[in-house]
ROGURO-801442 format. One record per atom (N, C-alpha, C): residue in one letter; x, y, z. Coordinates in steps of 0.001 Angstrom, whole numbers, padded with zeros to 6 digits, always signed. Layout:
N
aXYZ/...
***
This chain:
364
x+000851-001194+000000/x+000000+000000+000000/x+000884+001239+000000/x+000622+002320-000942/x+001262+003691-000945/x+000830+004255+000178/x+002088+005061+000417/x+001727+006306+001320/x+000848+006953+001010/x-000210+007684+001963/x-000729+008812+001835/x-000747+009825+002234/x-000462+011211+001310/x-000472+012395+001640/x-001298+013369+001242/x-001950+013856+001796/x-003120+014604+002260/x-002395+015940+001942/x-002824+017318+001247/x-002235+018846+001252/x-003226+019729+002017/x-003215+020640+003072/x-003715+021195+003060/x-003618+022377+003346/x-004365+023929+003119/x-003821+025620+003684/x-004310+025707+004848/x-003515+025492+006004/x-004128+026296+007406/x-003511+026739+008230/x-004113+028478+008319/x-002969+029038+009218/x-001883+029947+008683/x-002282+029673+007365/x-001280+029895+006792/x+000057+029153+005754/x-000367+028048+006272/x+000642+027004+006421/x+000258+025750+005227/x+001328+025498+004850/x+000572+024688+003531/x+001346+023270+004117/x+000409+022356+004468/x+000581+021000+005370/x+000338+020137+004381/x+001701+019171+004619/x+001977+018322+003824/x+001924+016803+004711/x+001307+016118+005196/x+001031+014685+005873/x+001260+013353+005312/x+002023+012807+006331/x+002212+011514+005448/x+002469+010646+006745/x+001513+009654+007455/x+001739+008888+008107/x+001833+009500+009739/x+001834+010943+010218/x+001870+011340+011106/x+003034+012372+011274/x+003522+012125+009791/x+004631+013171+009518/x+004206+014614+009112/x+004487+015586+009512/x+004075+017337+008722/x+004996+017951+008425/x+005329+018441+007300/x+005817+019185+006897/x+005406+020218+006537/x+006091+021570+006905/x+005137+022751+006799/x+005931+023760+005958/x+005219+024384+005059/x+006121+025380+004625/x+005048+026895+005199/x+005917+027593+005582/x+005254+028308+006235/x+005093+029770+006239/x+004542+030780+006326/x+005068+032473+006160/x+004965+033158+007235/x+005572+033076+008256/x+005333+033850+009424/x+005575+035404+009454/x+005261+036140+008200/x+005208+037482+008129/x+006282+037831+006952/x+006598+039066+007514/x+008240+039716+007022/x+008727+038966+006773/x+009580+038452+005804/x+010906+037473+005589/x+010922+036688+004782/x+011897+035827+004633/x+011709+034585+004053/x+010550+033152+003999/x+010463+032622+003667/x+009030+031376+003756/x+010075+030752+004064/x+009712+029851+005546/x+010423+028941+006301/x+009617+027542+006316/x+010843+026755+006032/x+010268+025345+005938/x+010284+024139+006966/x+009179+023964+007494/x+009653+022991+008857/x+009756+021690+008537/x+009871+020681+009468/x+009753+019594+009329/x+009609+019047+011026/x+008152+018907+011103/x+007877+018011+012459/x+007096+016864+012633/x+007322+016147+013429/x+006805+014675+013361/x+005330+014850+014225/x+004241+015198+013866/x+003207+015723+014782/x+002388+014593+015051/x+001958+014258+016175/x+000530+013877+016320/x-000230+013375+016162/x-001852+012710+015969/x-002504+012908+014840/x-003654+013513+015842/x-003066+013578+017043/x-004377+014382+017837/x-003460+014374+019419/x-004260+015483+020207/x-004266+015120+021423/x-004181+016768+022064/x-004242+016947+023529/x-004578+017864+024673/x-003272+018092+025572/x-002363+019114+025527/x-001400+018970+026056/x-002027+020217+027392/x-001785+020082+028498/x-001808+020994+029849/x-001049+021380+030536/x-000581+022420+030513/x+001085+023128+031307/x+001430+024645+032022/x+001863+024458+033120/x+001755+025123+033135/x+003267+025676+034309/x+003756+026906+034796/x+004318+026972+035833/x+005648+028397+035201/x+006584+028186+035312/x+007543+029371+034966/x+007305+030486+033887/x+006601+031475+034543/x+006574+032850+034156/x+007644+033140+032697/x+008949+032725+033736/x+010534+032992+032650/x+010351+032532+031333/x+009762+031179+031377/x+010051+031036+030061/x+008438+031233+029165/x+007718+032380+029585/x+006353+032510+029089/x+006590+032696+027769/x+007611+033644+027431/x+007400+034196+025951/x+008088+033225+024662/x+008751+031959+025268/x+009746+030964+024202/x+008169+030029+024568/x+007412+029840+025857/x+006150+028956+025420/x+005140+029506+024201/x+005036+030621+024153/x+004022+031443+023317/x+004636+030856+021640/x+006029+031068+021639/x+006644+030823+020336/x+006516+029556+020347/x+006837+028781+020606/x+007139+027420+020510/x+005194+027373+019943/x+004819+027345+020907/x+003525+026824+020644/x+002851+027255+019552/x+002752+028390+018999/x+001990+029152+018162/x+003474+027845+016694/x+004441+028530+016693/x+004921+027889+015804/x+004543+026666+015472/x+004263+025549+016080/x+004458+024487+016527/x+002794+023727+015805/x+001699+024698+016598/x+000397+024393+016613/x+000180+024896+014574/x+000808+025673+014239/x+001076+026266+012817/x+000915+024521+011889/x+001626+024075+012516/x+002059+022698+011366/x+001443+021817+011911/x+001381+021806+013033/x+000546+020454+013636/x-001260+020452+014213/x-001858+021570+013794/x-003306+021999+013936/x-004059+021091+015051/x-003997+019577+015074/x-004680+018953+015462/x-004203+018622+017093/x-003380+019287+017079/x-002607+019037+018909/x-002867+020608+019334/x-004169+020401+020802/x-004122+021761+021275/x-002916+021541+022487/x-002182+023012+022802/x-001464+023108+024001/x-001614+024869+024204/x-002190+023897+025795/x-002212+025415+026281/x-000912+025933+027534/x-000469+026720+028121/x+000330+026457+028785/x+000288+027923+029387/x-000165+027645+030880/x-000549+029225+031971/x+000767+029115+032778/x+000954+030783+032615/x+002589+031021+033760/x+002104+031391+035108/x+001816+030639+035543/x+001476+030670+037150/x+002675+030809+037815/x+004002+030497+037513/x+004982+030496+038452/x+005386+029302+038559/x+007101+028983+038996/x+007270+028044+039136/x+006617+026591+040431/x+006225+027695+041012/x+005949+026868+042608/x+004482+026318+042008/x+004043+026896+041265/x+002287+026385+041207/x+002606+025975+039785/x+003553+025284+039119/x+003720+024751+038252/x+003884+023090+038545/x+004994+023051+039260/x+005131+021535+040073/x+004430+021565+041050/x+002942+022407+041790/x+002096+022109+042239/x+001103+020968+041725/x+000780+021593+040457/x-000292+021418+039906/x+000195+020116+038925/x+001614+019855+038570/x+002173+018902+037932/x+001899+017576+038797/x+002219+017891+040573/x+002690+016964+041138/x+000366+016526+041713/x-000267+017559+041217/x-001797+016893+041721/x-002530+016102+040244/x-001542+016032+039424/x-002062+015603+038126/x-002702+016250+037373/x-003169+017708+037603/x-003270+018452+036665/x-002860+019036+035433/x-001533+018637+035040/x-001357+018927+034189/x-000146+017936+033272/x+000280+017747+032665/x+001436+016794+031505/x+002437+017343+031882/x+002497+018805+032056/x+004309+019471+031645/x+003925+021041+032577/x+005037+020601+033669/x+005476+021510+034353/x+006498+022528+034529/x+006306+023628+034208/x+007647+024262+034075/x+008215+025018+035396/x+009493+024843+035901/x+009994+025491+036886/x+011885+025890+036751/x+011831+026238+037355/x+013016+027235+037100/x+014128+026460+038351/x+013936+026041+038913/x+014615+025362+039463/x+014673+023800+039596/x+015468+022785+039461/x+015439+021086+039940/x+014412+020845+041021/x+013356+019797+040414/x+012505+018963+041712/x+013306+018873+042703/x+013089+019003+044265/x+013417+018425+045395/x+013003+017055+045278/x+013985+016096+045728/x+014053+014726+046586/x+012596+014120+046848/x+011855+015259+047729/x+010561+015075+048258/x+009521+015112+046888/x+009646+016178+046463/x+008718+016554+045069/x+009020+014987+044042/x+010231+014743+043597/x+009901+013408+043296/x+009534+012344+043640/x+009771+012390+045085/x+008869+011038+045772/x+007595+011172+045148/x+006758+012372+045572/x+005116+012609+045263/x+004449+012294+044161/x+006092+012765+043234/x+005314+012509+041982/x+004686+011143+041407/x+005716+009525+042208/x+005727+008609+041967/x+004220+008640+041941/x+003264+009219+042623/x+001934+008704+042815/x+001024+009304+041730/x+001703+010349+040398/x+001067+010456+039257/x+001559+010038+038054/x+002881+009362+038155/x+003731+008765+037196/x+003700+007701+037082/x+002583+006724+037164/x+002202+005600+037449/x+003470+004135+036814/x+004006+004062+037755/x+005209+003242+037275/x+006610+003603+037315/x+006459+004998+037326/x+007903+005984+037330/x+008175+007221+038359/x+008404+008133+037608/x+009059+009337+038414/x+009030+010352+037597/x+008945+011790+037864/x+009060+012992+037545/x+010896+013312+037081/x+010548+013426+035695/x+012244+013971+035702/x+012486+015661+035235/x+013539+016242+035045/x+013881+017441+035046/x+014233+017453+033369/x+013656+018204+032481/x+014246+018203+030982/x+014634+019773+030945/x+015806+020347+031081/x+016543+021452+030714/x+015757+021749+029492/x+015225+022952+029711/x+014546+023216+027596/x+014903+024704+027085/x+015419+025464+028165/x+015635+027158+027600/x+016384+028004+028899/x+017461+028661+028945/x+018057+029544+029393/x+017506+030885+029152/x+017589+031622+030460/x+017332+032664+030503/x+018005+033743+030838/x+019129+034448+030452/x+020305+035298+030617/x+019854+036058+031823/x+020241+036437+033425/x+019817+037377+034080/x+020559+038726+034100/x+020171+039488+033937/x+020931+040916+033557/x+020968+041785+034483/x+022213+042141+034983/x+022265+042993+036062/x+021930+044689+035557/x+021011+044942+035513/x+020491+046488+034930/x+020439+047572+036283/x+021237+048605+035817/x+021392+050008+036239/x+020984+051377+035512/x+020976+051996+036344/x+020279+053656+036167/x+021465+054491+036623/x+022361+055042+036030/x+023036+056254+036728/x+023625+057039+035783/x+023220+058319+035716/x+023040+059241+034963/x+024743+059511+034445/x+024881+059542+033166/x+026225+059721+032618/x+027541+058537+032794/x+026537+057588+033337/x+027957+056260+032960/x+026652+055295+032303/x+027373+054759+031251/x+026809+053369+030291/x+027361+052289+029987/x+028658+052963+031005/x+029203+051003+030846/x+029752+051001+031928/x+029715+049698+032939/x+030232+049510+034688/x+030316+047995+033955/x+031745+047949+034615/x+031895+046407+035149/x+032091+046033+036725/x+031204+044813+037210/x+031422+044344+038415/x+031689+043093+038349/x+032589+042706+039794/x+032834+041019+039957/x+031634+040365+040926/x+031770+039079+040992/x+030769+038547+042552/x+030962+039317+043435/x+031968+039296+043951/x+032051+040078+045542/x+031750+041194+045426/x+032011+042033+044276/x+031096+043569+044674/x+030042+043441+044565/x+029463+042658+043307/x+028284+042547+043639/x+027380+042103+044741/x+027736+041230+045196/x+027459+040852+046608/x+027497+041424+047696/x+028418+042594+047647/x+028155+043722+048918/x+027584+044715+048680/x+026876+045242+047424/x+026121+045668+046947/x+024823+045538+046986/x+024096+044114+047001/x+023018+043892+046989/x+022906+043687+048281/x+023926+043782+049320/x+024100+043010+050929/x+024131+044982+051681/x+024182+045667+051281/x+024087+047123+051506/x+025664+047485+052187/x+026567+046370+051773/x+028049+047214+052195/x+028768+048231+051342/x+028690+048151+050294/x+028805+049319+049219/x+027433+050209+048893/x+027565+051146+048959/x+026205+052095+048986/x+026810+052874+048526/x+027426+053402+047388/x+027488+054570+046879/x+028353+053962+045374/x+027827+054874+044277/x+028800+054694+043243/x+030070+054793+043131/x+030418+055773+043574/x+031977+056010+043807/x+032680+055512+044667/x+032159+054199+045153/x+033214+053480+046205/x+034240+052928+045192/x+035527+052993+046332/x+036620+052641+045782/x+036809+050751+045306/x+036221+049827+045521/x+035820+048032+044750/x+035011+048845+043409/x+034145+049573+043209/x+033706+050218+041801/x+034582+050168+040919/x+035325+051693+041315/x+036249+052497+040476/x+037642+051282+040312/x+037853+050836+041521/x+038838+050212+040800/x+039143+048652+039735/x+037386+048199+039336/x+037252+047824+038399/x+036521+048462+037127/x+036862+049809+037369/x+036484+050157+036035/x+037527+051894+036119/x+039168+051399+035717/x+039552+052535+035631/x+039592+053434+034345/x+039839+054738+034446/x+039455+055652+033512/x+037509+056095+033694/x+036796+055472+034616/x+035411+055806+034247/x+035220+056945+035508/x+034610+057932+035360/x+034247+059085+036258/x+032971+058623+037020/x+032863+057696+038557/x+031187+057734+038872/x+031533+058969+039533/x+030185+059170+039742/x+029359+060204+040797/x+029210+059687+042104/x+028764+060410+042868/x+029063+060227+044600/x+027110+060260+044184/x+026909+059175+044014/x+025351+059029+044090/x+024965+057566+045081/x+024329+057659+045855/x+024024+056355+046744/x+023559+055330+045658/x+023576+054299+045506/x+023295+052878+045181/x+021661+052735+046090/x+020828+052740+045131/x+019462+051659+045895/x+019547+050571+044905/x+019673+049399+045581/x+019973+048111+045508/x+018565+047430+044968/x+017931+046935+044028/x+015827+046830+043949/x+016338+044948+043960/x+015261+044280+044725/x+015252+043163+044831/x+013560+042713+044502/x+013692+041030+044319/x+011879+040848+043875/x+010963+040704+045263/x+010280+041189+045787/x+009465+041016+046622/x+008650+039989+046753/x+008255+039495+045985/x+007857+037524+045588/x+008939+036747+045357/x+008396+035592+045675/x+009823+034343+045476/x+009607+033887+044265/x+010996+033827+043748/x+011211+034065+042035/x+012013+033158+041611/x+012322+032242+040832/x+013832+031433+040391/x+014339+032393+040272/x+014303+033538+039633/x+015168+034642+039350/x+016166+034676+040538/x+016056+035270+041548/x+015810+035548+042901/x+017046+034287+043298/x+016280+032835+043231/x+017183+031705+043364/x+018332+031803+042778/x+017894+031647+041456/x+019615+031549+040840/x+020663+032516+041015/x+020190+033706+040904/x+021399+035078+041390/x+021794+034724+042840/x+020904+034390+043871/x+021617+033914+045072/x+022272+032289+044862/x+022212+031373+044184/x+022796+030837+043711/x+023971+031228+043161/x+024307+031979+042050/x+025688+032709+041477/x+026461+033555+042343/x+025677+034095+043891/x+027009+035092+044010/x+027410+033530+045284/x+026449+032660+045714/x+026846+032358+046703/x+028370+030852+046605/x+027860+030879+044478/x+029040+029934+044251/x+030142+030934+043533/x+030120+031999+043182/x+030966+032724+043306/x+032185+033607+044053/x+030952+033904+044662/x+031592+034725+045998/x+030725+034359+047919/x+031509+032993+047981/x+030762+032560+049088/x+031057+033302+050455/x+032180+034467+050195/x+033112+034965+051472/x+032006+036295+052066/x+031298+036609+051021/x+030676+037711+050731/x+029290+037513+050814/x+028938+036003+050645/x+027174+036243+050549/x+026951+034585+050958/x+026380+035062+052274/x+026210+034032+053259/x+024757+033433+052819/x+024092+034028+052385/x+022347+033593+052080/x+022108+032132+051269/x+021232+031547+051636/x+021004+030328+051132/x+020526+030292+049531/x+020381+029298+049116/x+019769+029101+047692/x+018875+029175+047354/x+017948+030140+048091/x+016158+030542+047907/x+015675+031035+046939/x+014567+031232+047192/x+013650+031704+045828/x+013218+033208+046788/x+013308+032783+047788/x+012799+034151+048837/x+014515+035209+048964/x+014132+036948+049050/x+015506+037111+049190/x+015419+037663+050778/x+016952+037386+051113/x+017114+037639+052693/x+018301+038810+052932/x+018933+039244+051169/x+019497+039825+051807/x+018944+040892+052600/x+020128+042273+053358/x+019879+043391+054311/x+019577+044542+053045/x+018744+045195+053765/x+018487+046953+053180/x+017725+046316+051511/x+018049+047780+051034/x+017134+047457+049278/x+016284+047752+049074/x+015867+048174+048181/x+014679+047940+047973/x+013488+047041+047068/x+012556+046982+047230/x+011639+045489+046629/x+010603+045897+045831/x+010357+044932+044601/x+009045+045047+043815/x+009032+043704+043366/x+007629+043563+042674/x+006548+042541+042554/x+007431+042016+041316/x+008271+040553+040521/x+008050+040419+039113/x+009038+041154+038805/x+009636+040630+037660/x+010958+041269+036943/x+010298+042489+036205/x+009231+042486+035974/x+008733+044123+035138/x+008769+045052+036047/x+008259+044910+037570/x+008604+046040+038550/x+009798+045786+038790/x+011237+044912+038881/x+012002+045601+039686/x+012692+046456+038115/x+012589+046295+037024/x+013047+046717+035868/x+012530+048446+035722/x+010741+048570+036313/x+010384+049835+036416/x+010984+050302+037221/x+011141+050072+038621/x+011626+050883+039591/x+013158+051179+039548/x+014254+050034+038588/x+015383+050742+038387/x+014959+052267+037366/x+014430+051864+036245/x+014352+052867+035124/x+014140+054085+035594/x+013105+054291+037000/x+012826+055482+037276/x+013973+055985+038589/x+014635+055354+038618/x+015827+055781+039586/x+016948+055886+039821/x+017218+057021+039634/x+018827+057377+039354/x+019621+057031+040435/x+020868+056302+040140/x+021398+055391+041298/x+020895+053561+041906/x+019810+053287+041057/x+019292+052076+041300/x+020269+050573+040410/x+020262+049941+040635/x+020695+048410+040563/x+019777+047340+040801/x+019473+046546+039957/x+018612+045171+040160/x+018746+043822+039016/x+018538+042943+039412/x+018603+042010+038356/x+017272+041472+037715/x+017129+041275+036613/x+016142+040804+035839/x+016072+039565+034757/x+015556+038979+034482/x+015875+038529+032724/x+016157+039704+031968/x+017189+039151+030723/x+017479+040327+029884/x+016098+040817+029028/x+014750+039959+028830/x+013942+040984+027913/x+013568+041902+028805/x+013666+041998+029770/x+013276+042935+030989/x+013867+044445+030764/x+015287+044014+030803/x+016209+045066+030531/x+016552+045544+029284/x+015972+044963+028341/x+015707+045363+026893/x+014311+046266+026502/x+013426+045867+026828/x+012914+046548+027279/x+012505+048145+028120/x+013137+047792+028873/x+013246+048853+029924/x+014129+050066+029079/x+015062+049512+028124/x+016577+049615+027747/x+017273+050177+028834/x+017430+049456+029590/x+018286+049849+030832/x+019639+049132+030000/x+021195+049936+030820/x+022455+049339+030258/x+022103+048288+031401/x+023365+047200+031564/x+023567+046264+031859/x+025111+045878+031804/x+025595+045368+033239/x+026749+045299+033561/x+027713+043912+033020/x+028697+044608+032925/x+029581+043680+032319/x+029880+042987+033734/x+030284+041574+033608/x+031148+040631+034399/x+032454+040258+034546/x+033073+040605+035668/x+034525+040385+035258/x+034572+038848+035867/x+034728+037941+035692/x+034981+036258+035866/x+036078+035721+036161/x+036633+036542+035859/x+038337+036284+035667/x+038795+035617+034250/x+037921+036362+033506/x+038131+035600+032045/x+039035+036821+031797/x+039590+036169+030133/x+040736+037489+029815/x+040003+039109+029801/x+038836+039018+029287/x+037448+039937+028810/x+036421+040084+030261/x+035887+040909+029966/x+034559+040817+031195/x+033616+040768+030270/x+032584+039794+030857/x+031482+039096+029662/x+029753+040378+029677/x+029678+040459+028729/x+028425+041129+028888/x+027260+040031+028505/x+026014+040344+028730/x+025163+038960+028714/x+024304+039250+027502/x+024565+038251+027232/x+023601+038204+025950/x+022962+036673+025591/x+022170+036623+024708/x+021597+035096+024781/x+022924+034239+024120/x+023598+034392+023258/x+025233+033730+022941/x+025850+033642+024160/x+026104+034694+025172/x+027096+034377+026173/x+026683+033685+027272/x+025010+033733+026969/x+024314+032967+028355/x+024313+030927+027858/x+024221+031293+026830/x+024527+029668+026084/x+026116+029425+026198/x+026965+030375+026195/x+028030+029656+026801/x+028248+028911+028169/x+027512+030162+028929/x+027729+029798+030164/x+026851+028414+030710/x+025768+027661+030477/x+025359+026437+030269/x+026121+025485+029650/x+026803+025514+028719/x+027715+024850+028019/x+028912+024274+029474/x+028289+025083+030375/x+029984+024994+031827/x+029353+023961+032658/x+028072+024099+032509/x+027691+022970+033713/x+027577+021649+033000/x+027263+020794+034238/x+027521+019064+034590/x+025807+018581+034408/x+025272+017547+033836/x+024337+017201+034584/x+024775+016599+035362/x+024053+016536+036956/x+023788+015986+037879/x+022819+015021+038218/x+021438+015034+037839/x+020484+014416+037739/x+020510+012852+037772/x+020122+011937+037695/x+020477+010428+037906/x+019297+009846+036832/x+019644+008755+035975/x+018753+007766+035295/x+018379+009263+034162/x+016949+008909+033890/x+016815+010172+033016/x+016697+011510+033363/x+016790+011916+034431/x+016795+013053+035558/x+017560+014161+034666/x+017771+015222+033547/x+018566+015555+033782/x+019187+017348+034085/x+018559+016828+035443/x+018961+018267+036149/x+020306+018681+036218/x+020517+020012+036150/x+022462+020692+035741/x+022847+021404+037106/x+023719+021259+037375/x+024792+022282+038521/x+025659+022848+037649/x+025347+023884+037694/x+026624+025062+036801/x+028026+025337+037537/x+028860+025345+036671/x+030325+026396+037357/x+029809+027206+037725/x+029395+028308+039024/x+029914+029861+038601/x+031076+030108+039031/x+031930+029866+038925/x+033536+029943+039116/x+034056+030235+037478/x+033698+029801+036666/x+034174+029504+035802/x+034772+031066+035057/x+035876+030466+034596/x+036531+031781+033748/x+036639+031334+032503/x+035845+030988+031965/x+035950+030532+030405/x+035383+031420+029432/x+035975+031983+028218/x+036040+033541+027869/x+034426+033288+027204/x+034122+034247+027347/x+032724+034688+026767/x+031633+033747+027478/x+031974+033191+028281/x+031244+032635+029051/x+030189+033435+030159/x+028821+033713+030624/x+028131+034569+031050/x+027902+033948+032489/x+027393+033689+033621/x+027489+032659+034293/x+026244+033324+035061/x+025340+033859+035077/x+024187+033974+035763/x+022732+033824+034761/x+022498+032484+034784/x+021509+032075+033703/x+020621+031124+034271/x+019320+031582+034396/x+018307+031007+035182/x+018079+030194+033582/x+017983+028150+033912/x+017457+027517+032877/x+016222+026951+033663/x+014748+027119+033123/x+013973+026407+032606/x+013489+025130+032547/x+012793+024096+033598/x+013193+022893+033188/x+011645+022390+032669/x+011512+021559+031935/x+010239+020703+031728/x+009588+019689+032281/x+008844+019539+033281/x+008837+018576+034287/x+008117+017788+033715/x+008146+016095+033728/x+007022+015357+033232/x+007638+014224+033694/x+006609+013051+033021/x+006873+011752+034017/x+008321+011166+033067/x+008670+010111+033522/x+009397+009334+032742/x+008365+008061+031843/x+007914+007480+033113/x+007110+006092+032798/x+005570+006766+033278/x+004447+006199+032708/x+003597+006313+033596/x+002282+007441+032612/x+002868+008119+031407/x+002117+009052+030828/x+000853+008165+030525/x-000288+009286+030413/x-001557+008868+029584/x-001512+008255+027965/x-002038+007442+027520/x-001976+006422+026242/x-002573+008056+024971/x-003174+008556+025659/x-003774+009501+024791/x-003395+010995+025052/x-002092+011188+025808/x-000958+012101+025510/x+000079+011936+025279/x+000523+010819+025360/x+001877+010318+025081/x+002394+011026+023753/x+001943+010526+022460/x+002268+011344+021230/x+002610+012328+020863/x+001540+013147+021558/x+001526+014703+021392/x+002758+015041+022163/x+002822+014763+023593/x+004045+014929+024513/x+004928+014861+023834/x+005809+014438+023449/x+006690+013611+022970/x+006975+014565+021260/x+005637+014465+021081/x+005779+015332+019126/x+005896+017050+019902/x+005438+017659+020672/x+006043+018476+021259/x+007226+019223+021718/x+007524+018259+022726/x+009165+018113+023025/x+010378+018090+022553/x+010037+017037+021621/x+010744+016627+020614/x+011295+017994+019542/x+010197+018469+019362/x+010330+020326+018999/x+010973+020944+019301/x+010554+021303+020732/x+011073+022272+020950/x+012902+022133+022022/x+013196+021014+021956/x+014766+020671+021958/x+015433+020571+020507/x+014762+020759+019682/x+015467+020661+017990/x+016055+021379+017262/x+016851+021314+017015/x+017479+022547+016243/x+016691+023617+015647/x+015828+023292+015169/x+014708+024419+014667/x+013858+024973+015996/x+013829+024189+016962/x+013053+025249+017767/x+013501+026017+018955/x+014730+025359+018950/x+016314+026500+019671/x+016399+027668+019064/x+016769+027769+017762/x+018058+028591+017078/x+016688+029920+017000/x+015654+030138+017206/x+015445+031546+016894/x+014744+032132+018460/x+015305+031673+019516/x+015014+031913+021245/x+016339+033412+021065/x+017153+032771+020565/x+017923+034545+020769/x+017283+035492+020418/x+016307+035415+018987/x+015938+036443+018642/x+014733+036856+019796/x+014359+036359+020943/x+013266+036962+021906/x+014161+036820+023058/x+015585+036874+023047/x+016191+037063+023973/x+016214+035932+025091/x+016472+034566+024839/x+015700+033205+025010/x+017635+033209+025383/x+018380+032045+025783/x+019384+031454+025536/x+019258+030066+024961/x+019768+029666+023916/x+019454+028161+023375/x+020058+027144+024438/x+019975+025974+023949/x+020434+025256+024717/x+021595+024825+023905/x+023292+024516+024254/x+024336+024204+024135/x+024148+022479+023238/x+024106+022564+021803/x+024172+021323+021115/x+023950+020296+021985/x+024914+019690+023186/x+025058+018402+022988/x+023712+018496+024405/x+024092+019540+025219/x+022527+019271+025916/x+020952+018811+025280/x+021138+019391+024026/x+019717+019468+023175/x+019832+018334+022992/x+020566+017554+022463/x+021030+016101+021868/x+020459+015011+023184/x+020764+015336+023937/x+020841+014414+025195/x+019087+014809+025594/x+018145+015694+025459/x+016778+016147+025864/x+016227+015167+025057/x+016726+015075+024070/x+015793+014680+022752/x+016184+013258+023134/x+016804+012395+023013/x+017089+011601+023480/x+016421+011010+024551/x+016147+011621+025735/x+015459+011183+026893/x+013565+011423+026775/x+013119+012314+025969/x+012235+012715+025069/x+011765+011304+024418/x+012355+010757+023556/x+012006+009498+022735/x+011942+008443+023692/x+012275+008445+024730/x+012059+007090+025488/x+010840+007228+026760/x+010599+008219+026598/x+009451+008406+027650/x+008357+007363+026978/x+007239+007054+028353/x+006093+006361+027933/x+005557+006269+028808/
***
């Protein structure tokens, strides 16, 4: 018996089917006509929900995605990471997104919706965090961990302290106080920067690996869009964000000195380097990452909140499995990496993607 292939226009999209295969040629506006190739479906209900961070690479992915494959709905609400593996771990939903590795405990729980298995961690998108400032007549500052860390800890309070100036000689600051803006909700954001200064500069920043912040003094807002407003409107302010935040905002953004030959500025290239530094850690198909931040490897960025995809290993529904999987499979692929820079996304480092996809095909 011949194959059959079915043509059809939707969306835009001129769908080419053959066996569960789509090929799409496609016009997503301005530009060139881009040609996909995804293995879709032939139906199914995907439910997800949890990290804010990576809201705007879910929007792409999906809209792209749903373009060629029509017959797979996915919806996916940014509730946050905490009410992401909430709602993952009560069976509400297929695919959980959080910004930080399941706890120990969180995978025990899950055993009781993974019927047969366990909840694993799939790395799917980096998120560059950008240290953004406001101070009138300087546009380029470089800092290391430890200043930074006594900075956000309220031991440096003024621009013109001498740990400043003397990583950035030739630059004129001003004798303007430093307000330090931190997130007032518990954020991965939040986590991972206390994560980076505390494997950076552990001499300097005693605080644990939270999502809550503890440092002293500062000041606080709701969400990377307020602490991004409240730098913009304040001369002398400092805070960290994701970089569309600070693109946005167009706030500058500080260079890193690492001890690389260069001090790294962040960008979605240098934040994909800096993933490229870490280990998985994770066990069996688990595969959750511990990063260097030590690392001095040139162009390397080292404060990069990644993204993980939570779902079962063993244990999925017979009538999501497909879709899961024709999903996933996506958006770890070379085609659904390589245009996250252009929304300020960090890709994921080749052989990580290689290794997702991989653990991706064996789920069931």
């Amino acid at each position: 018996m011949g194959t059959r292939v079915a043509a059809a226009v939707t969306g835009g999209a001129l769908l080419l089917s053959a066996c569960g295969t789509t090929t799409a040629v496609t016009d997503d506006g301005p530009g060139p006509t881009r040609t996909s190739s995804i293995v879709c479906a032939r139906q199914g209900r995907l439910a997800a929900s949890g990290s804010s961070a990576q809201q705007n690479a879910m929007k792409h992915w999906t809209r792209r995605y749903q373009q060629v494959c029509p017959a797979v709905e996915i919806r996916y609400v940014p509730i946050g990471s905490g009410g992401g593996v909430a709602q993952f771990l009560r069976g509400a939903t297929v695919i959980g997104g959080t910004d930080s590795p399941l706890k120990p405990d969180e995978v025990e729980r899950s055993r009781e919706v993974c019927r047969g298995g366990r909840a694993i961690d799939l790395p799917m998108v980096g998120g560059p965090i950008a240290i953004g400032y406001n101070l009138s007549g300087v546009r380029d500052v470089v800092l290391d961990a430890p200043t930074l860390a006594k900075i956000f800890d309220s031991e440096i309070t003024m621009w013109n302290a001498p740990e400043i100036r003397r990583l950035n000689p030739g630059t004129e600051f001003p004798a303007t106080p430093i307000t330090a803006v931190h997130r007032s909700d518990e954020s991965g954001t939040t986590q991972n920067l206390n994560a980076y200064l505390a494997g950076a500069a552990p001499e300097q920043w005693p605080y644990p690996k939270d999502k809550a912040w503890q440092a002293r003094g500062g000041q606080s807002a709701a969400g990377s869009d307020g602490v991004a407003s409240r730098v913009q409107i304040t001369d002398g302010a400092i805070g960290y964000v994701e970089l569309s935040f600070a693109k946005a905002k167009r706030l500058p953004t500080v260079r890193l000195d690492t001890g690389a030959p260069e001090p790294v500025a962040v960008s979605a290239e240098t934040a994909s380097a800096g993933i490229a530094t870490a280990r998985v850690k994770g066990e069996g198909q688990d595969l959750a990452l511990a990063f260097d931040y030590g690392t001095r490897a040139s162009g390397a960025y080292p404060i990069v909140l990644v993204t993980y995809e939570i779902v079962c290993d063993t244990g999925n529904q017979a009538d999501v499995l497909p879709a899961l999987k024709s999903f996933l499979t996506y958006t770890a692929s070379a085609e659904g990496q390589k245009d996250l820079s252009r929304i300020h996304y960090a890709p994921l480092p080749d052989d990580v993607a290689a290794r997702v996809r991989q653990v991706v095909g064996r789920l069931s």
